[in-house]
mmCIF file as gemmi writes it, N, C-alpha and C atoms, coordinates in Angstrom:
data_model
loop_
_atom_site.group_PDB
_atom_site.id
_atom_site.type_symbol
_atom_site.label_atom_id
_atom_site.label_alt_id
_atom_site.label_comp_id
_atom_site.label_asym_id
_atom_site.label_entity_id
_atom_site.label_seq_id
_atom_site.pdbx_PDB_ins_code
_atom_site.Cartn_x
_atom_site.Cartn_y
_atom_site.Cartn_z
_atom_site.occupancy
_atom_site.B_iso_or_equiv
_atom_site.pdbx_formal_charge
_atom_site.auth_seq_id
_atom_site.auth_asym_id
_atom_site.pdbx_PDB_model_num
ATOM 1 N N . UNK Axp A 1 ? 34.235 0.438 35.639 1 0 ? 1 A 1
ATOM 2 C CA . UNK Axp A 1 ? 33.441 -0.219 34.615 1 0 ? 1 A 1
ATOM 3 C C . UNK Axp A 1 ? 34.048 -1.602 34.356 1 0 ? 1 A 1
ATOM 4 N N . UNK Axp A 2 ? 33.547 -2.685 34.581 1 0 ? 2 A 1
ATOM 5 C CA . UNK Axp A 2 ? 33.227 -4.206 34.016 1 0 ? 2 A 1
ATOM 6 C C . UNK Axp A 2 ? 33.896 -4.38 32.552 1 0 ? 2 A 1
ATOM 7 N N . UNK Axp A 3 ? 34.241 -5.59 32.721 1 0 ? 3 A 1
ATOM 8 C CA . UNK Axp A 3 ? 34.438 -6.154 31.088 1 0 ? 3 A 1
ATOM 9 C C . UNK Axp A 3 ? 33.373 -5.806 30.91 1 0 ? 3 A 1
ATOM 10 N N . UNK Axp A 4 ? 32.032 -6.504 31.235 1 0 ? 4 A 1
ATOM 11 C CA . UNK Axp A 4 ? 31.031 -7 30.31 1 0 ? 4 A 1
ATOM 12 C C . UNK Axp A 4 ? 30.285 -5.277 29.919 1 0 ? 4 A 1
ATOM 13 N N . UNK Axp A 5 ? 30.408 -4.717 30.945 1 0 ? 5 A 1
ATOM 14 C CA . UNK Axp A 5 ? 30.31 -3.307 30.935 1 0 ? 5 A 1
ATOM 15 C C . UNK Axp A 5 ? 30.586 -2.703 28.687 1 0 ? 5 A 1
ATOM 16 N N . UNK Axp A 6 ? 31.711 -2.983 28.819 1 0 ? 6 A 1
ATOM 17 C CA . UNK Axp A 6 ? 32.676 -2.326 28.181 1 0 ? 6 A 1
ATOM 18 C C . UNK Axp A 6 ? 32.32 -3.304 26.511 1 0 ? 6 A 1
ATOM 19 N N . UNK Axp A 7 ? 32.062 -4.565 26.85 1 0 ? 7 A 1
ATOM 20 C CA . UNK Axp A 7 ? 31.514 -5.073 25.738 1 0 ? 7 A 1
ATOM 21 C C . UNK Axp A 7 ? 30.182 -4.431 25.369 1 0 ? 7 A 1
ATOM 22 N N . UNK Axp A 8 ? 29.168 -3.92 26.551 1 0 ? 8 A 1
ATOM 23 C CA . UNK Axp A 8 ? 28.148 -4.068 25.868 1 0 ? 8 A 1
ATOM 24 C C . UNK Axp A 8 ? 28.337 -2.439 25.001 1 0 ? 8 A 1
ATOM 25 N N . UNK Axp A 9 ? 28.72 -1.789 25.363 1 0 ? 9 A 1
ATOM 26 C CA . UNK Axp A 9 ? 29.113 -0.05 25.333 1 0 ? 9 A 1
ATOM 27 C C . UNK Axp A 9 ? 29.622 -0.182 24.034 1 0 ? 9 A 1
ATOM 28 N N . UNK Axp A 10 ? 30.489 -1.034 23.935 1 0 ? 10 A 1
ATOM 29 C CA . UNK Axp A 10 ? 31.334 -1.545 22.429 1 0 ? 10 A 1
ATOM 30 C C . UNK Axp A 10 ? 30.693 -1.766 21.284 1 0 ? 10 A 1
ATOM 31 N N . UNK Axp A 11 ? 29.803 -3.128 21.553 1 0 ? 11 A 1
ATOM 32 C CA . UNK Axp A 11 ? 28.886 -3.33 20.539 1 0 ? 11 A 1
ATOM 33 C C . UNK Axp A 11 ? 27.655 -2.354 20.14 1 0 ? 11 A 1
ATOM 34 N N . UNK Axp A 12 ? 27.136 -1.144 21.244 1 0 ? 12 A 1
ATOM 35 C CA . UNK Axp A 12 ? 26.751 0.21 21.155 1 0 ? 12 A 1
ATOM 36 C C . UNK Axp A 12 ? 27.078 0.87 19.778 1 0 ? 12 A 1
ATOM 37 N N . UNK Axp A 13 ? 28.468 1.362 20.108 1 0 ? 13 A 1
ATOM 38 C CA . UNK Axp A 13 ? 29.057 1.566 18.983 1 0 ? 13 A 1
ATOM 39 C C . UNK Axp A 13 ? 28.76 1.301 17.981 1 0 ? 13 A 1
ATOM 40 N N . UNK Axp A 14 ? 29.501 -0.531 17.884 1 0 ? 14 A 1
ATOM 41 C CA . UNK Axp A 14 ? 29.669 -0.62 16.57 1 0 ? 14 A 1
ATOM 42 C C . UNK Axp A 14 ? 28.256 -0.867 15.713 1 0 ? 14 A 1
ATOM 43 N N . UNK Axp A 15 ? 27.136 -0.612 16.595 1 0 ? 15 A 1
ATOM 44 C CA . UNK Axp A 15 ? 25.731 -0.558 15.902 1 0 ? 15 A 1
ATOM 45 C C . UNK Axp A 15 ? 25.236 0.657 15.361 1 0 ? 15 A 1
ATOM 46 N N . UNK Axp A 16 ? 25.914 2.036 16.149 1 0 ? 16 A 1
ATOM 47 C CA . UNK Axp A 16 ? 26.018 3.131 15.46 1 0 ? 16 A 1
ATOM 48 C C . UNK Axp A 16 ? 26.745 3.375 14.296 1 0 ? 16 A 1
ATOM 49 N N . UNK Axp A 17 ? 27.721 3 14.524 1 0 ? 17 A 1
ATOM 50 C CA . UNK Axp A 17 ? 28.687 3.092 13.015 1 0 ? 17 A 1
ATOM 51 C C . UNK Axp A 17 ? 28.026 2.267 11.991 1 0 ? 17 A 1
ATOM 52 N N . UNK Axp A 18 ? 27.538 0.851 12.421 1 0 ? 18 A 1
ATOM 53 C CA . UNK Axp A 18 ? 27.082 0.239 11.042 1 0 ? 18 A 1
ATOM 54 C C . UNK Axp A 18 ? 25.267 1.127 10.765 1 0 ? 18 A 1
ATOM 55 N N . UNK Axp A 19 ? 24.571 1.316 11.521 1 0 ? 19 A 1
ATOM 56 C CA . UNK Axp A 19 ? 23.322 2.073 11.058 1 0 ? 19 A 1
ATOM 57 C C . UNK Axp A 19 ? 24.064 3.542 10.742 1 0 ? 19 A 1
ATOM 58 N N . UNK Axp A 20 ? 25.057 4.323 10.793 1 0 ? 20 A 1
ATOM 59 C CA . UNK Axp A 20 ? 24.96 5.603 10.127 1 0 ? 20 A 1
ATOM 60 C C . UNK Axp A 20 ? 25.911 5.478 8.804 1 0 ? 20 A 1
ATOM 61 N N . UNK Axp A 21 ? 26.906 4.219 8.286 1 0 ? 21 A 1
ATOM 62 C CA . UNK Axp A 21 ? 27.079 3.782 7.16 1 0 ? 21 A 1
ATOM 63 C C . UNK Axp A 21 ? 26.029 3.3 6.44 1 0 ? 21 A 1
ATOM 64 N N . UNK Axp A 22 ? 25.188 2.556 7.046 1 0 ? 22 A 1
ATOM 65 C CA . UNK Axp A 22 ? 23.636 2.27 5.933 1 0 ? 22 A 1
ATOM 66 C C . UNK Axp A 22 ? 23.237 3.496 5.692 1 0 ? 22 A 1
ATOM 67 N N . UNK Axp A 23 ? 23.064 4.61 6.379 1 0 ? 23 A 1
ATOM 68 C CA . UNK Axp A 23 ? 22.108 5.733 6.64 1 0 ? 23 A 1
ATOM 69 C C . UNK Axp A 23 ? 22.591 6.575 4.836 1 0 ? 23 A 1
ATOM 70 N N . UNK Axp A 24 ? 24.165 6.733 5.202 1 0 ? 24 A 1
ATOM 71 C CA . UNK Axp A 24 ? 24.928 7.29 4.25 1 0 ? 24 A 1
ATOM 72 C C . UNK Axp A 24 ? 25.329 6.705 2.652 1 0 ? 24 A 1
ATOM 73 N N . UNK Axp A 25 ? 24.774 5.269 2.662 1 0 ? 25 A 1
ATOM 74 C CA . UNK Axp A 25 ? 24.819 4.375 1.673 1 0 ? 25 A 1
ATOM 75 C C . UNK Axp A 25 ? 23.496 4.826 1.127 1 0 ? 25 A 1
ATOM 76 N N . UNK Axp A 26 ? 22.557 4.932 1.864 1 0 ? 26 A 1
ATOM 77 C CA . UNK Axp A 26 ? 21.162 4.784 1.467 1 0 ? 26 A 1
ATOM 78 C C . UNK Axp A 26 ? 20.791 6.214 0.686 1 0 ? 26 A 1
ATOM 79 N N . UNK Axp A 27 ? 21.129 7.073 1.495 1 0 ? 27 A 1
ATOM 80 C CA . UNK Axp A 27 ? 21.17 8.447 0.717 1 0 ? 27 A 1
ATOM 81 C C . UNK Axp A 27 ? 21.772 8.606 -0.551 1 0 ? 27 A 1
ATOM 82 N N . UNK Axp A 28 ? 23.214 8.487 -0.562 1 0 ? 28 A 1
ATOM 83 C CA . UNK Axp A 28 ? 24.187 8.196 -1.928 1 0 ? 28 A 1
ATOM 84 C C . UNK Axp A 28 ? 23.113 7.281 -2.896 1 0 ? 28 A 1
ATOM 85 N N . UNK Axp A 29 ? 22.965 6.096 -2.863 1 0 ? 29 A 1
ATOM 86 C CA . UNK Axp A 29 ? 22.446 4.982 -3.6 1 0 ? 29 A 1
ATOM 87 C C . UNK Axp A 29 ? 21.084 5.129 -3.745 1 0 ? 29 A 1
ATOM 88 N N . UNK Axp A 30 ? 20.314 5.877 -3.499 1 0 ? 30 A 1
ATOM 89 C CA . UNK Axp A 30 ? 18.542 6.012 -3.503 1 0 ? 30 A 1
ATOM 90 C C . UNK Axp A 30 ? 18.08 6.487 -5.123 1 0 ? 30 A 1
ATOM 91 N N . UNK Axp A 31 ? 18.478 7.233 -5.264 1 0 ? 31 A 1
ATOM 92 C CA . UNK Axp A 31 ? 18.423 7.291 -7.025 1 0 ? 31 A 1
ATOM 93 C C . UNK Axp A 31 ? 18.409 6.648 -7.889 1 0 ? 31 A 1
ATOM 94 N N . UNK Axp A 32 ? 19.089 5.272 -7.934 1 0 ? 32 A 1
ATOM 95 C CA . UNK Axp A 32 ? 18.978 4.023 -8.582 1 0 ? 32 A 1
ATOM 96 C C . UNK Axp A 32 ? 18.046 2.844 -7.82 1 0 ? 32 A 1
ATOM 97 N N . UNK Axp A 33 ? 17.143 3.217 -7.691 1 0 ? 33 A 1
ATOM 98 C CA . UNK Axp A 33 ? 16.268 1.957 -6.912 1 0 ? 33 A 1
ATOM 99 C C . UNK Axp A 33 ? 15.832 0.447 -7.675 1 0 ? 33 A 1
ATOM 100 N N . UNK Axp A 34 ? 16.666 -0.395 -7.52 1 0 ? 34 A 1
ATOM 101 C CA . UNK Axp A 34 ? 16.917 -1.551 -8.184 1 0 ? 34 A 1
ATOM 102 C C . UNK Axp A 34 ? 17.211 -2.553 -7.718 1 0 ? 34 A 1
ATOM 103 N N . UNK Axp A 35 ? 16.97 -4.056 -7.767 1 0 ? 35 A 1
ATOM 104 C CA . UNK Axp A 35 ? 17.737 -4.716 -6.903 1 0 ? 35 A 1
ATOM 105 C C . UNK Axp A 35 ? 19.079 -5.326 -7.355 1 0 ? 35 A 1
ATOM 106 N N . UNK Axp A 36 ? 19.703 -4.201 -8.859 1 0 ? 36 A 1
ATOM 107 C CA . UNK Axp A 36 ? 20.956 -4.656 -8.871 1 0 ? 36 A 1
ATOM 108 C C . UNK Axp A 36 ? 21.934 -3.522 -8.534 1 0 ? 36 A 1
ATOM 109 N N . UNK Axp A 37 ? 21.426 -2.709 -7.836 1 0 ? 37 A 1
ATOM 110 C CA . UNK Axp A 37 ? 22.134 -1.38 -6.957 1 0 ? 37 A 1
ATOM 111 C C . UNK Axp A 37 ? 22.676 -2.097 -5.933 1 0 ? 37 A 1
ATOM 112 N N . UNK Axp A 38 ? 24.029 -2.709 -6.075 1 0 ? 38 A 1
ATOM 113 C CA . UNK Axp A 38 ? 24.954 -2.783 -5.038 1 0 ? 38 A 1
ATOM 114 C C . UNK Axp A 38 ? 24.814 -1.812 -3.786 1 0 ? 38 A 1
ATOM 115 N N . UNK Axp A 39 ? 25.198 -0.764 -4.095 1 0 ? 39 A 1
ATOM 116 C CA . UNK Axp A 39 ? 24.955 0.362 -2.796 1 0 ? 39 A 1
ATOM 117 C C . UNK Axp A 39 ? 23.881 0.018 -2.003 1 0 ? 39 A 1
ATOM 118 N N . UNK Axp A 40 ? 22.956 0.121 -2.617 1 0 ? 40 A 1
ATOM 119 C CA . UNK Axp A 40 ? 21.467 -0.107 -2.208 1 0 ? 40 A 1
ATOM 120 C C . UNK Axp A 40 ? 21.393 -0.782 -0.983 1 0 ? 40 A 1
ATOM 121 N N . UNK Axp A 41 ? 21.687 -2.428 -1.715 1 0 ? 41 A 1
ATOM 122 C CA . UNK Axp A 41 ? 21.121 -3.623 -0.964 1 0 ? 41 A 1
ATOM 123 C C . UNK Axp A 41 ? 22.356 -3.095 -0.035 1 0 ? 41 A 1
ATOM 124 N N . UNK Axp A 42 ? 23.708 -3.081 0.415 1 0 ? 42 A 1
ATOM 125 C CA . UNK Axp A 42 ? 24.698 -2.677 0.867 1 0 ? 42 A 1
ATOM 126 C C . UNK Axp A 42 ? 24.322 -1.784 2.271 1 0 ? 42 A 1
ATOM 127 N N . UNK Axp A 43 ? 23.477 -0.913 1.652 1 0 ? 43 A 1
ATOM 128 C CA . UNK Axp A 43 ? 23.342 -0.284 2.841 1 0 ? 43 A 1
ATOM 129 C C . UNK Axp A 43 ? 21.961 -0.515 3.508 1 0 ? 43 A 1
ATOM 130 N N . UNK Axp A 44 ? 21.005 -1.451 2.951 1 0 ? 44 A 1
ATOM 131 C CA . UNK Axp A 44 ? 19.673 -1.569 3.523 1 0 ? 44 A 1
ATOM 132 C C . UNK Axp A 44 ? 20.636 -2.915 4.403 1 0 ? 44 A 1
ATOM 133 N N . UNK Axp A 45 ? 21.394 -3.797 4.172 1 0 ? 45 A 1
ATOM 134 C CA . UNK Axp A 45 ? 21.994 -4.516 4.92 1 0 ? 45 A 1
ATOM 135 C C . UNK Axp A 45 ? 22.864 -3.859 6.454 1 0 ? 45 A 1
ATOM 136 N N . UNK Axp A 46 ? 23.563 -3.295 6.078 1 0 ? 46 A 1
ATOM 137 C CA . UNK Axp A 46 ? 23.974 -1.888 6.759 1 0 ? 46 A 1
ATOM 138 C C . UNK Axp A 46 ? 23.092 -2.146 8.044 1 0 ? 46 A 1
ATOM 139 N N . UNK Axp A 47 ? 21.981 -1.188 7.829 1 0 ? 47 A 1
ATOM 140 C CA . UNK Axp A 47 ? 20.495 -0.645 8.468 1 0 ? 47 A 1
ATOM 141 C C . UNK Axp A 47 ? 20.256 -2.242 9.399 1 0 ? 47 A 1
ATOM 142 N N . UNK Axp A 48 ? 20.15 -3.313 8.653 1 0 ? 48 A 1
ATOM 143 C CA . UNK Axp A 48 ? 19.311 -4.444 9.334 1 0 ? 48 A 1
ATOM 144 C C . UNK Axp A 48 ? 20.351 -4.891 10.575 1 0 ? 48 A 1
ATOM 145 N N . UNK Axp A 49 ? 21.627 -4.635 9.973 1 0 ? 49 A 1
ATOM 146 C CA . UNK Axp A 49 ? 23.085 -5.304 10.986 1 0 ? 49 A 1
ATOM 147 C C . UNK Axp A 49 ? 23.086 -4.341 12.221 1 0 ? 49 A 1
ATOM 148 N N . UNK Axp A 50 ? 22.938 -3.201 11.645 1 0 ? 50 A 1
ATOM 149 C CA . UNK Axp A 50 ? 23.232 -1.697 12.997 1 0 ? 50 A 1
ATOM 150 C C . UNK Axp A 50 ? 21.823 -2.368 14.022 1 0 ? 50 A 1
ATOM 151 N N . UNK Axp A 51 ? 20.282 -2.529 13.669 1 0 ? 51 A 1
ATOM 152 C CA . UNK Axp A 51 ? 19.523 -2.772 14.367 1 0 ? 51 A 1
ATOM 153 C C . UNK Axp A 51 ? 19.867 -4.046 15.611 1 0 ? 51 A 1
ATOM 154 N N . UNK Axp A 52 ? 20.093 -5.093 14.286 1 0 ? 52 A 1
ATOM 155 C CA . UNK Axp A 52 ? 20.825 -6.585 15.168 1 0 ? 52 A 1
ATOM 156 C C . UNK Axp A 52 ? 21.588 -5.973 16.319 1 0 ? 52 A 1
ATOM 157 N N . UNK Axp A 53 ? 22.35 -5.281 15.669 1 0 ? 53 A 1
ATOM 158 C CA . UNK Axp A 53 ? 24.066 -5.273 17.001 1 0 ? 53 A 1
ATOM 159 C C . UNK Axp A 53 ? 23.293 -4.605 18.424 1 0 ? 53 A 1
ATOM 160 N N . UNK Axp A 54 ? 22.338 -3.251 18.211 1 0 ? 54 A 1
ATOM 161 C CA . UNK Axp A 54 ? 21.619 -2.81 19.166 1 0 ? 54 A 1
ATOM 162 C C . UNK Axp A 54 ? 21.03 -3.978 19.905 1 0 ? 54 A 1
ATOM 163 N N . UNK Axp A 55 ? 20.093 -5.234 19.083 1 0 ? 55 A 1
ATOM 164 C CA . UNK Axp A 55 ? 19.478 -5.737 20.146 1 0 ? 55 A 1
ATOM 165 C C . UNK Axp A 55 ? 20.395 -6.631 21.341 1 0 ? 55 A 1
ATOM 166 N N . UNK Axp A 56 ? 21.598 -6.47 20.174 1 0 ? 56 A 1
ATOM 167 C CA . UNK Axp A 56 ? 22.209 -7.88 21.314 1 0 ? 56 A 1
ATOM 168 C C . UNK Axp A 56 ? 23.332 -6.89 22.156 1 0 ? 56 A 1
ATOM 169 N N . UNK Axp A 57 ? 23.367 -6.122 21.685 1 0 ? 57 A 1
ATOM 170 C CA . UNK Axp A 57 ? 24.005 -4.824 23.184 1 0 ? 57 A 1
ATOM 171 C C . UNK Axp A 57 ? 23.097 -4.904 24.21 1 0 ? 57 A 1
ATOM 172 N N . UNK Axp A 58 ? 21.569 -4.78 23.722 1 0 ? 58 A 1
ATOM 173 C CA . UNK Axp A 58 ? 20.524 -4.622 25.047 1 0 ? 58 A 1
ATOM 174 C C . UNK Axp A 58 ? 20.102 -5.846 25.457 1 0 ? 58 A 1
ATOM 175 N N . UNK Axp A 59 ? 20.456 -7.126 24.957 1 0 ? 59 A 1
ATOM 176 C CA . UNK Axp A 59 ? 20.732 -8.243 25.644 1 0 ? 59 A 1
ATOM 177 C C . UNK Axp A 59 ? 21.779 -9.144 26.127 1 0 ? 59 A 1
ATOM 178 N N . UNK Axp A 60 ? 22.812 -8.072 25.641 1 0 ? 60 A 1
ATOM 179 C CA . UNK Axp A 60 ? 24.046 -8.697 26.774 1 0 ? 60 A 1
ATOM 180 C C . UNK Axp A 60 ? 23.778 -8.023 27.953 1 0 ? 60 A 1
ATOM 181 N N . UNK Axp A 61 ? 23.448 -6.711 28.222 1 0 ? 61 A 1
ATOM 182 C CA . UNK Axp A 61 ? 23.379 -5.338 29.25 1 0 ? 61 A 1
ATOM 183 C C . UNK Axp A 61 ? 22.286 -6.474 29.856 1 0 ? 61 A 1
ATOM 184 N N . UNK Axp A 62 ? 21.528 -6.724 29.226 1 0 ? 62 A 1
ATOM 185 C CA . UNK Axp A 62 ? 20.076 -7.712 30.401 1 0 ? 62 A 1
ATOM 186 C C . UNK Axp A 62 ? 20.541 -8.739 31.666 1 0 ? 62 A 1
ATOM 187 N N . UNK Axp A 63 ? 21.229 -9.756 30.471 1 0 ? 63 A 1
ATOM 188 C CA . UNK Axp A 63 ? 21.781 -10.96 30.748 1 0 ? 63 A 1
ATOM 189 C C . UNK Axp A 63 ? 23.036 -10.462 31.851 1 0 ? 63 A 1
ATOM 190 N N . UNK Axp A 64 ? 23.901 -9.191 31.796 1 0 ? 64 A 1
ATOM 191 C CA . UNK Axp A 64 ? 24.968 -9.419 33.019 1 0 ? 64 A 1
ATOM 192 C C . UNK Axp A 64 ? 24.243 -8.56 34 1 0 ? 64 A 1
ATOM 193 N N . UNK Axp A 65 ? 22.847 -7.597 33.793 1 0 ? 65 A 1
ATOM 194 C CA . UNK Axp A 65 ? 22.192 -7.083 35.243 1 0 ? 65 A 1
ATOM 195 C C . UNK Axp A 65 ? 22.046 -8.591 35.872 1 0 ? 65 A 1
ATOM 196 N N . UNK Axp A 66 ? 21.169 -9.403 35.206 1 0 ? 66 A 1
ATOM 197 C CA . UNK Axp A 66 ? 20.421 -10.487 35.989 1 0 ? 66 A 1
ATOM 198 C C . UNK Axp A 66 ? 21.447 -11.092 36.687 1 0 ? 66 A 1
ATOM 199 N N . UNK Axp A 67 ? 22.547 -11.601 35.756 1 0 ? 67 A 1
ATOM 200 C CA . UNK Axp A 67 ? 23.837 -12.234 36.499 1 0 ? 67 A 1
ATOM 201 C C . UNK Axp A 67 ? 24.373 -11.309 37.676 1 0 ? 67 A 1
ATOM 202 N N . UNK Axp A 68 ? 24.204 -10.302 37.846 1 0 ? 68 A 1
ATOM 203 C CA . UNK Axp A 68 ? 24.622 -9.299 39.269 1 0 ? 68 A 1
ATOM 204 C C . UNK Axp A 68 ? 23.49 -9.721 40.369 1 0 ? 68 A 1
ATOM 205 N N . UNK Axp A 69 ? 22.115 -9.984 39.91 1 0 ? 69 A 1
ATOM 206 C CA . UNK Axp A 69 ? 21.095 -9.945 41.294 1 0 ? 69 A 1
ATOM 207 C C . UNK Axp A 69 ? 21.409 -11.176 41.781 1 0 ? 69 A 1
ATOM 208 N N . UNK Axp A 70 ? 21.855 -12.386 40.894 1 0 ? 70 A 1
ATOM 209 C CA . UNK Axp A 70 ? 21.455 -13.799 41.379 1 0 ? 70 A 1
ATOM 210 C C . UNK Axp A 70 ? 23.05 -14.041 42.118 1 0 ? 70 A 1
């Protein structure tokens, strides 16, 4: 397995860990639905960052296939 391999596998991760800390924020914090629920916004942020990190795992993984054909 590749550096770039190993980065993209990485940032995998750390998109799981940050979407199942939103997941677990969101549950805890749902009872107070407010927008001065720290938790809240905390973990709906959480949720938006875990999505981000996925896309750019599946566009580093893009960007070093293409760099292998050319």
């Amino acid at each position: 397995m590749n550096n770039e391999q190993k980065a993209a596998d990485t940032l995998k991760w750390f998109a799981w860990a940050a979407t199942l800390i939103g997941v677990l924020l969101f549950a805890i914090n749902l009872n107070d639905f407010r927008a001065e629920n720290f938790g809240l916004m905390a973990s709906i942020g959480f949720l938006i960052a875990g999505m981000n990190i996925f896309l750019l795992s599946t566009v580093f993984r893009l960007l070093h296939i293409k760099k292998q054909e050319a």
